[in-house]
C-alpha positions in Angstrom: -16.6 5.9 0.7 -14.3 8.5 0.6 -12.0 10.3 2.9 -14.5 13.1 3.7 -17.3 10.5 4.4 -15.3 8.8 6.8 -14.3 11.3 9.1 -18.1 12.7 8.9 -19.2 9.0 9.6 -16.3 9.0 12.8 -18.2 11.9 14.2 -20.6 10.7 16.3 -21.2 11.4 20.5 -19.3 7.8 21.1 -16.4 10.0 21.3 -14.1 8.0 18.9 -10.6 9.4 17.6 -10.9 8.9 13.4 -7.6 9.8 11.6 -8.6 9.0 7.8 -5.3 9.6 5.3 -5.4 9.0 1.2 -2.1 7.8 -0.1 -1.6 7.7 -4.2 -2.0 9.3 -6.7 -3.8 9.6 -10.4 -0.8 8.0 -12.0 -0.3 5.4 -9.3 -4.2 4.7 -10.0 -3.4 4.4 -13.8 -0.3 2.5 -13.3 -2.5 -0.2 -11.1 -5.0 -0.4 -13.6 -3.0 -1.1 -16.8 -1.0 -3.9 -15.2 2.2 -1.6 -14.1 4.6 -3.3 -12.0 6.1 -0.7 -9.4 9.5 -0.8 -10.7 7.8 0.8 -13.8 7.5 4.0 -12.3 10.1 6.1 -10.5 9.3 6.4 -6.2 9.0 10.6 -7.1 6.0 9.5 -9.1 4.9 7.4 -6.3 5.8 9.3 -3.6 2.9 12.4 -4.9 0.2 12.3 -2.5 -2.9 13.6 -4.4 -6.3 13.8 -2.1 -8.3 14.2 -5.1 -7.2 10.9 -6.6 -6.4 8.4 -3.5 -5.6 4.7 -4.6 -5.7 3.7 -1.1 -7.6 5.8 1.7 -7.1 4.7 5.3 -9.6 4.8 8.2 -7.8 4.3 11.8 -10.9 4.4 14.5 -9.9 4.1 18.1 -12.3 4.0 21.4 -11.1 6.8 24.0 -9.2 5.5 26.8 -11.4 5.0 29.9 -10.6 6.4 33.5 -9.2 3.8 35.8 -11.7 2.6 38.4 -11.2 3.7 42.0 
């Protein structure tokens, strides 16, 4: 899944707080695949943050807080 389908899959009525992020990039992706070791590329080339080409895509789901009992 993507990050779009996650936060449409964290809206629901169970009132859940979804923050979805997508770190990387397309040359981080490439870098990964062909074996790269991260002191190959420079941390301005890691540090792009491309949403169209995540490496990694986070999903933090949280249950709202419920009111103390009286």
């Amino acid at each position: 899944m993507h990050g779009a389908a996650w936060r449409e899959a964290g809206r629901d009525r169970t009132g859940r707080v979804v923050t979805v992020e997508s770190h990387g990039n397309c040359l981080a992706g490439v870098a990964a695949m062909l074996g790269l070791a991260r002191e190959d590329l420079t941390s301005a080339e890691l540090d792009v943050a491309d949403p169209r080409h995540p490496v990694l895509v986070t999903v933090m789901c949280r249950k709202p807080r419920s009111a103390p009992a009286r």
